[in-house]
C-alpha positions as a LaTeX table, in Angstrom:
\begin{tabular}{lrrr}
\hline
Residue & $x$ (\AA) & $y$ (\AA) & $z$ (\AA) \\
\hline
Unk1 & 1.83 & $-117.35$ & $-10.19$ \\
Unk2 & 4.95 & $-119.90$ & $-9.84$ \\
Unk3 & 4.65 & $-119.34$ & $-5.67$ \\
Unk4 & 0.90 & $-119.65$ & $-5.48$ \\
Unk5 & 0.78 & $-123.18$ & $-7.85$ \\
Unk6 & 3.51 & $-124.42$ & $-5.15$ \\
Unk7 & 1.55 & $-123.31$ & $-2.40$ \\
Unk8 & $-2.21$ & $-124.85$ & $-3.70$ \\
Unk9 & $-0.49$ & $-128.03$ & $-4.38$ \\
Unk10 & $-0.74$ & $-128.58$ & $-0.43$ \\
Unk11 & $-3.26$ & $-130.21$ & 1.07 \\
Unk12 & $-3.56$ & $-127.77$ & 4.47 \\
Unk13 & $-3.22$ & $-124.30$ & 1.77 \\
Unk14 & $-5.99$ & $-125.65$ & 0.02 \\
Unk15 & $-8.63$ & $-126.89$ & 3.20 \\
Unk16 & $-7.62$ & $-123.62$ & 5.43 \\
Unk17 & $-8.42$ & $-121.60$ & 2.08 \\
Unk18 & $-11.81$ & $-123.28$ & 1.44 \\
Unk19 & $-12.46$ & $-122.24$ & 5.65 \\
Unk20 & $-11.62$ & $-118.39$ & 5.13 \\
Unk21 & $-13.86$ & $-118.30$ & 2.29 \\
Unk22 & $-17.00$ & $-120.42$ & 4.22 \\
Unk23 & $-15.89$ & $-118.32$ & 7.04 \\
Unk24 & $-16.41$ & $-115.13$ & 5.25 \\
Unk25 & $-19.60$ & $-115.70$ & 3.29 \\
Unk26 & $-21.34$ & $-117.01$ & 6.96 \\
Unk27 & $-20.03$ & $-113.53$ & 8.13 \\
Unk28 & $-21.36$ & $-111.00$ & 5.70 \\
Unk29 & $-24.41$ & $-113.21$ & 5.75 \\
Unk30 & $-25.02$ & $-113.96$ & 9.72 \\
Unk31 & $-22.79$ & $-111.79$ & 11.38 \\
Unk32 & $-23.66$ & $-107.93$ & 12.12 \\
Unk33 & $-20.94$ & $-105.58$ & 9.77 \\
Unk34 & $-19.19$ & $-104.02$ & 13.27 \\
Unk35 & $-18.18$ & $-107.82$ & 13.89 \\
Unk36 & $-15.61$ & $-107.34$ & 11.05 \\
Unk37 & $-13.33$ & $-105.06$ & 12.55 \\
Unk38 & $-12.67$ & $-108.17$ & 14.67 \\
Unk39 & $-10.61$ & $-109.91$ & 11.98 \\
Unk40 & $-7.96$ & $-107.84$ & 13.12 \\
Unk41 & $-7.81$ & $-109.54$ & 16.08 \\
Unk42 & $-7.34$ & $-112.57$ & 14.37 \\
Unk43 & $-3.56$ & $-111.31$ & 13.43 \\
Unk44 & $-1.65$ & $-111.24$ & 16.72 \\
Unk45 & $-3.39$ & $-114.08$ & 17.79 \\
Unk46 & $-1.78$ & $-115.97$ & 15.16 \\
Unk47 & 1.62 & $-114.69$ & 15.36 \\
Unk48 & 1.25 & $-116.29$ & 18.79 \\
Unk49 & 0.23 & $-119.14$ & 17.64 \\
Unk50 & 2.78 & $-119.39$ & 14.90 \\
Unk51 & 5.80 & $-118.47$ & 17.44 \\
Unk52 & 4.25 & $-120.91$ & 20.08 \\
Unk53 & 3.97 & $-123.76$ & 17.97 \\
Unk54 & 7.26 & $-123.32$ & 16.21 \\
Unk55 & 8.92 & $-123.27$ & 19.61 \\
Unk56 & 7.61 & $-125.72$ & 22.02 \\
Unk57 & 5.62 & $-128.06$ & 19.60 \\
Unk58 & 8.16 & $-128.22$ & 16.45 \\
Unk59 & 11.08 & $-127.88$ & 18.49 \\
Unk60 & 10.34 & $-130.88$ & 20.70 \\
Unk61 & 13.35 & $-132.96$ & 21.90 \\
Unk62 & 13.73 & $-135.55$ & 19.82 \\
Unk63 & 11.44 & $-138.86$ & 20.98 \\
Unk64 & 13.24 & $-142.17$ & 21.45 \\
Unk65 & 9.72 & $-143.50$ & 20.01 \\
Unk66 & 10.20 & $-143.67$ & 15.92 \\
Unk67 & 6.55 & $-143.51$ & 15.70 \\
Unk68 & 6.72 & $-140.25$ & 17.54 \\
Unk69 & 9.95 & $-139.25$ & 15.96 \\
Unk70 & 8.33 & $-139.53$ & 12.44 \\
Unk71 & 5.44 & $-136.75$ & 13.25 \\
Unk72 & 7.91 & $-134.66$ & 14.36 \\
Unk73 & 10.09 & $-135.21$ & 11.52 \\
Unk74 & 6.92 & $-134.74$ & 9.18 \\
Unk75 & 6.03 & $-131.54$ & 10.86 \\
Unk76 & 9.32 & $-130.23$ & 11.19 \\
Unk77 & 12.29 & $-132.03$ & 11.78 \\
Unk78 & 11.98 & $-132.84$ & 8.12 \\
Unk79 & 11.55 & $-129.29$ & 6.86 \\
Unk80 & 15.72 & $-128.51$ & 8.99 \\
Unk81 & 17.02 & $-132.03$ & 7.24 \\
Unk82 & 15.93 & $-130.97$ & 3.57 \\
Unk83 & 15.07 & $-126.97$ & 3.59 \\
Unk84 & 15.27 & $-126.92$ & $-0.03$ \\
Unk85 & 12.28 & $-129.64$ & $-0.44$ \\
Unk86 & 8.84 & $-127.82$ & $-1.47$ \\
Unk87 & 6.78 & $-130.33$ & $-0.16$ \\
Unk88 & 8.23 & $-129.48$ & 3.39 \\
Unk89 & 7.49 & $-125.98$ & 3.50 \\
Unk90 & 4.36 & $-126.09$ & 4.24 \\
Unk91 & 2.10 & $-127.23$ & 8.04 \\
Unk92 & 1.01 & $-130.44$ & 7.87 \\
Unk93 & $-3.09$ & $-130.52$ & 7.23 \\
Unk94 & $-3.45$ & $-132.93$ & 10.25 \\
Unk95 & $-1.43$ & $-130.34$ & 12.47 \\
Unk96 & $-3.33$ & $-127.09$ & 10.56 \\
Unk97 & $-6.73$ & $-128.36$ & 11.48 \\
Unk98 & $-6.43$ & $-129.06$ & 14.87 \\
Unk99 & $-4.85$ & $-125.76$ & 15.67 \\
Unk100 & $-7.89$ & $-124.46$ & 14.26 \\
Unk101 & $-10.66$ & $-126.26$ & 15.88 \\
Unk102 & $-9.21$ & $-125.74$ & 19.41 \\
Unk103 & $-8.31$ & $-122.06$ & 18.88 \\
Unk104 & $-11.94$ & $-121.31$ & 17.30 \\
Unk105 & $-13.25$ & $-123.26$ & 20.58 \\
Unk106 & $-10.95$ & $-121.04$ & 23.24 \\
Unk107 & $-12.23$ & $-117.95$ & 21.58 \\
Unk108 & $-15.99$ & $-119.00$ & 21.33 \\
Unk109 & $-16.06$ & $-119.65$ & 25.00 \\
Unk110 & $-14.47$ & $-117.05$ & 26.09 \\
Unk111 & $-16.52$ & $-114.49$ & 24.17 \\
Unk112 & $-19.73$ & $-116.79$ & 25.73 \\
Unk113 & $-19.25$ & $-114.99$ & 28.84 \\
Unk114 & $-19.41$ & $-111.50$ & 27.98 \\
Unk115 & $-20.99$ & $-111.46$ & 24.44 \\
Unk116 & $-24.30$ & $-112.79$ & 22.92 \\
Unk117 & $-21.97$ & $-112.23$ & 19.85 \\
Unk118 & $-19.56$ & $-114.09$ & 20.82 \\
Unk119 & $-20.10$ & $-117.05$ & 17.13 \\
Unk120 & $-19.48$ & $-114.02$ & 14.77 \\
Unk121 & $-16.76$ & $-112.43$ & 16.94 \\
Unk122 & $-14.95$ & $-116.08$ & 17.08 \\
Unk123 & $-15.48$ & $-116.62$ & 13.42 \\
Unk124 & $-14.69$ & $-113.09$ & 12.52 \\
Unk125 & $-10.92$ & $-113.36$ & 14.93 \\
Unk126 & $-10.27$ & $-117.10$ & 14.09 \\
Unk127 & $-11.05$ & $-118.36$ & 10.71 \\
Unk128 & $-11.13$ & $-115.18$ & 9.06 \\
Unk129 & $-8.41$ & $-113.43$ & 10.71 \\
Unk130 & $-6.74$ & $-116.13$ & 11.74 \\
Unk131 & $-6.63$ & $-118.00$ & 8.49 \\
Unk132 & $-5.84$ & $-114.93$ & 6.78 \\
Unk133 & $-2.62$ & $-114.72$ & 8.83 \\
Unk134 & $-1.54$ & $-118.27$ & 8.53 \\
Unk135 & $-1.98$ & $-118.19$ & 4.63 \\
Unk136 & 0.34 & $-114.79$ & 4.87 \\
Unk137 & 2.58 & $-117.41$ & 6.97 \\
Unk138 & 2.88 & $-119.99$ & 4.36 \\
Unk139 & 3.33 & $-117.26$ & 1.88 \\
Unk140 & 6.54 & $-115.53$ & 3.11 \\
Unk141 & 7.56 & $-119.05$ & 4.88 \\
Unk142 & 7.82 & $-120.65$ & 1.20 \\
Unk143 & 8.94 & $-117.07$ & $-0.25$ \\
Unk144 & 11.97 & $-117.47$ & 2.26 \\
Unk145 & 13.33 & $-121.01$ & 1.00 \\
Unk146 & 12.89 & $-119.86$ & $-3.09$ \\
Unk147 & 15.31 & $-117.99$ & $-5.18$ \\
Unk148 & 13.04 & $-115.65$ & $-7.11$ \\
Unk149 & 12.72 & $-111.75$ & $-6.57$ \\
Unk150 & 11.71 & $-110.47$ & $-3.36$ \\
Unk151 & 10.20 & $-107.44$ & $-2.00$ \\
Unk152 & 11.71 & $-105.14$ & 1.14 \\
Unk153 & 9.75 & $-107.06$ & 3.53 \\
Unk154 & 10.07 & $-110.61$ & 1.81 \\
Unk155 & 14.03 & $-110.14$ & 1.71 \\
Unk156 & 13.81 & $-109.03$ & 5.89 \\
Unk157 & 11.67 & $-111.96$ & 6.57 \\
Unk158 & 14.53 & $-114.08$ & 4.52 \\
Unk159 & 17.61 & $-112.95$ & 6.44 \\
Unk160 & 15.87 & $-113.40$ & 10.01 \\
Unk161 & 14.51 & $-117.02$ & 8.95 \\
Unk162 & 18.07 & $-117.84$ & 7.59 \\
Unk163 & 19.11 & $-117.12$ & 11.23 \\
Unk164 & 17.11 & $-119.49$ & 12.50 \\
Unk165 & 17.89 & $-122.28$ & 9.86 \\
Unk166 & 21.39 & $-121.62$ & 9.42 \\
Unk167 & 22.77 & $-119.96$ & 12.31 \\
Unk168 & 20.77 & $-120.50$ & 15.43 \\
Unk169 & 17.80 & $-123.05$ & 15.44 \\
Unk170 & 16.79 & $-121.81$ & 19.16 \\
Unk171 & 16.12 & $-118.25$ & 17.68 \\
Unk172 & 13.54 & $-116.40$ & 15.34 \\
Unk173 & 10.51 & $-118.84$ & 15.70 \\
Unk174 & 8.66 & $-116.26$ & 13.94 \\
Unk175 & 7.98 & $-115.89$ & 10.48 \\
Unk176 & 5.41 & $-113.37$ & 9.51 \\
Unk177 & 6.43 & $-110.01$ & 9.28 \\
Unk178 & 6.03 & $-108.08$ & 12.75 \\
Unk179 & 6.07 & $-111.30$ & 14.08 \\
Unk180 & 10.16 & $-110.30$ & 15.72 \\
Unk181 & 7.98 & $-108.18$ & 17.96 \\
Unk182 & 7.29 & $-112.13$ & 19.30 \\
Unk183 & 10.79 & $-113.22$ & 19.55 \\
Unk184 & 12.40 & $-110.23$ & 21.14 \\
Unk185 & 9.83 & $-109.86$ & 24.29 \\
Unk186 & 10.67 & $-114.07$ & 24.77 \\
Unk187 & 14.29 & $-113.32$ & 24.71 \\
Unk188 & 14.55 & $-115.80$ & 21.69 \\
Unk189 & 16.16 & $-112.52$ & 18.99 \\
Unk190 & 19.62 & $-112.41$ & 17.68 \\
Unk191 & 21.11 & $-109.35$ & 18.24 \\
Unk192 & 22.86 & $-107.89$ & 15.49 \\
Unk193 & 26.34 & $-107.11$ & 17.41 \\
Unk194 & 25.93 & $-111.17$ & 18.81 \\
Unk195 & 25.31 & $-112.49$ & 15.11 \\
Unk196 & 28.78 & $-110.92$ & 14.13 \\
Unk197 & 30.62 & $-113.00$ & 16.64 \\
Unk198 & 28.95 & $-116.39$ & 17.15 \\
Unk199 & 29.55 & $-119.41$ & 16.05 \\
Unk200 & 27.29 & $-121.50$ & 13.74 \\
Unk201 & 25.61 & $-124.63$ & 16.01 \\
Unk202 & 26.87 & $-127.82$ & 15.68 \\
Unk203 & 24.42 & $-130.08$ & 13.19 \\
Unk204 & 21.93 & $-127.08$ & 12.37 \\
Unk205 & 20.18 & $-128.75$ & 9.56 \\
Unk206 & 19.72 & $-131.53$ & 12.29 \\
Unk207 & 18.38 & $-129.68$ & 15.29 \\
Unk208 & 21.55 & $-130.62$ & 17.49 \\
Unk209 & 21.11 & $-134.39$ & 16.52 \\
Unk210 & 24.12 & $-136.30$ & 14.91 \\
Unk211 & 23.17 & $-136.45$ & 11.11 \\
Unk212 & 23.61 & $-140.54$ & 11.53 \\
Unk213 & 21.50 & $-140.58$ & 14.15 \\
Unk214 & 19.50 & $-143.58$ & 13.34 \\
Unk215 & 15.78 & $-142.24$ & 14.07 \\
Unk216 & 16.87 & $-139.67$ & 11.13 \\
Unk217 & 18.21 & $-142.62$ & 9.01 \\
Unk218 & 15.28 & $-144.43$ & 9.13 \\
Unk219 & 12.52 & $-141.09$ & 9.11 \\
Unk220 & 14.51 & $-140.30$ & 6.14 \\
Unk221 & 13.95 & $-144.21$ & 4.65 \\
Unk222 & 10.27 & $-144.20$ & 5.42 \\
Unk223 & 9.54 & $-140.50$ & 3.77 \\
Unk224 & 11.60 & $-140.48$ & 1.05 \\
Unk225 & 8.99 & $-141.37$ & $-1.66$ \\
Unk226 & 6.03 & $-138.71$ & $-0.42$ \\
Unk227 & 8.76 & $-136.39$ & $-0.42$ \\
Unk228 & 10.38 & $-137.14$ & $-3.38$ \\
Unk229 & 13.97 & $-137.35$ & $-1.44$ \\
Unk230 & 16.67 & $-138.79$ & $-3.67$ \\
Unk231 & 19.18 & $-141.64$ & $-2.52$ \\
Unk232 & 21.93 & $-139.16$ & $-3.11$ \\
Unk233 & 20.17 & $-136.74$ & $-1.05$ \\
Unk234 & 19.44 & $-139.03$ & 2.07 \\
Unk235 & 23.42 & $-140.06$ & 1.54 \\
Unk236 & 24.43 & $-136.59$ & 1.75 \\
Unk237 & 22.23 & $-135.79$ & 4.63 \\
Unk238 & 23.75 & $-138.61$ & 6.66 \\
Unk239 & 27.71 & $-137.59$ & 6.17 \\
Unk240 & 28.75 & $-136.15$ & 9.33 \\
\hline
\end{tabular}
């Protein structure tokens, strides 16, 4: 009960929720029943997402902008700095949405031109499926960063995404489970005999950047009340 209270405090949890369940209802009302065993369709296609977004969206170099800098610290950068901080677990609503919308739009069209389906097929892949998936996402993502009792799968999940936090930033961009399938076909894995021999990355928590770095100084400044970040905390994260 603890995990899902932390997770419905978000804003994103909460709105891509309320679509899976609008989603749903329009299906088993509108949609005819063999359109269901399209939902499952809606799982790989958000692993994709997941690792796509994690790697070349999140993982941006670092703009000289601070207006850009800040989204990027708010959808990510942030989440490295302070991995500890619940209320930067979890995608932002205003990047959650979007994703959404275009992906629901990509898989409409495309099912236009074969399908007179193709609405309950989209829903029945995207914000059923798809939702499902992300929610699953958030689930183990936030499970990963707590210290409570895991399961088999929730403690495998754990040790891969401490690779990526604590070890290797530029590897495991997945998080759901079956999602490694992802990383190992894009060459971004760690392989086991590797892990035993290499060397932690300089300024992990920091994606590479110098912790004084003064677009994390001041991201830190501007965020440190909606995040409830401490003045020792932003201290600490500064030392070099």
């Amino acid at each position: 009960m603890e995990r899902l209270r932390i997770m419905y405090r978000h804003w994103s949890v909460r709105g891509m929720s309320a679509v899976l369940v609008l989603a749903a209802l329009w299906l088993a009302v509108n949609g005819p029943l063999w359109a269901w065993s399209f939902v499952v369709f809606g799982i790989p296609a958000q692993m994709l997402n997941e690792y796509s977004l994690h790697r070349y969206i999140f993982h941006l170099n670092p703009p000289r902008q601070q207006w850009a800098f800040n989204l990027l610290y708010q959808a990510h950068y942030g989440h490295h700095d302070f991995p500890t901080n619940q209320r930067l677990f979890f995608v932002p609503v205003w990047v959650a949405v979007p994703v959404l919308c275009s992906s629901f739009a990509v898989v409409w069209g495309v099912l236009a031109l074969v399908t007179p389906y193709a609405l309950p097929l989209a829903v029945a892949i995207v914000p059923v499926g798809g939702i499902a998936t992300f929610l699953g996402y958030e689930w183990f993502h936030m499970t990963a960063h707590l210290t409570v009792p895991k399961t088999r799968v929730e403690r495998h999940v754990t040790t891969l995404h401490n690779q990526h936090h604590f070890r290797d930033f530029s590897r495991w961009f997945h998080v759901s489970p079956g999602g490694e399938v992802i990383d190992r076909i894009m060459g971004t894995a760690i392989d086991v005999d590797a892990l035993k021999s290499q060397q932690r990355i300089e300024f992990i928590r920091t994606l590479g950047m110098r912790p004084d770095d003064a677009r994390l100084v001041t991201a830190r400044a501007h965020f440190a009340g909606r995040y409830g970040l401490s003045a020792d905390e932003i201290t600490r994260a500064a030392a070099v």
